[in-house]
C-alpha angles and dihedrals in degrees: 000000000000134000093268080067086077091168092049131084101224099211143331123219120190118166115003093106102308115107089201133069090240122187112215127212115205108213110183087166122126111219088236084118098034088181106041086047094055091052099067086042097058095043075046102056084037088062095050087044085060092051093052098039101048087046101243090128090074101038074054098053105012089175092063094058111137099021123123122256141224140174114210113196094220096207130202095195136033114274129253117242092244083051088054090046082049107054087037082062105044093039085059088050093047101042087047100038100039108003098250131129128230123208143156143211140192110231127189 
């Protein structure tokens, strides 16, 4: 899965290491369209928000119920400074409005 995939959570970690059940996006996007990238990743994050909102994150993993929950931006590339702004800003609204963090990594 990938970010273009904007109906589609990318991936779920839970153990391993991780305390939390954390959804992971996958951005494999350069920043060479800052606007255009934050856009998809915007219709993206809303998409996870709906899983977890609507519930369907726990009737998927019913063992995970209660746990808290992150979502972690896996990026290919490093990110812009309006993407930073960006995550800084959406990580405040989730963690206030649903209790989730928002985080992001540069993986090669």
């Amino acid at each position: 899965m990938a970010i273009t995939d904007t109906g589609v959570i990318d991936s779920v970690i839970h153990g391993n290491g991780y305390e939390d059940l954390v959804l992971v996006i996958t951005d494999h996007l350069d920043w060479s369209a800052p606007q255009e990238h934050l856009l998809v990743l915007q219709q993206k994050l809303n998409t996870y928000i709906a899983f977890v909102e609507s519930g369907q994150i726990f009737s998927d993993f019913p063992e995970c119920d209660g746990d808290a929950i992150s979502i972690l931006i896996a990026c290919q590339f490093e990110p812009s400074g309006a993407a930073i702004q960006f995550f800084e800003k959406a990580h405040l609204f989730l963690k206030q409005k649903l209790n989730i963090k928002l985080s992001y990594a540069i993986e090669s």
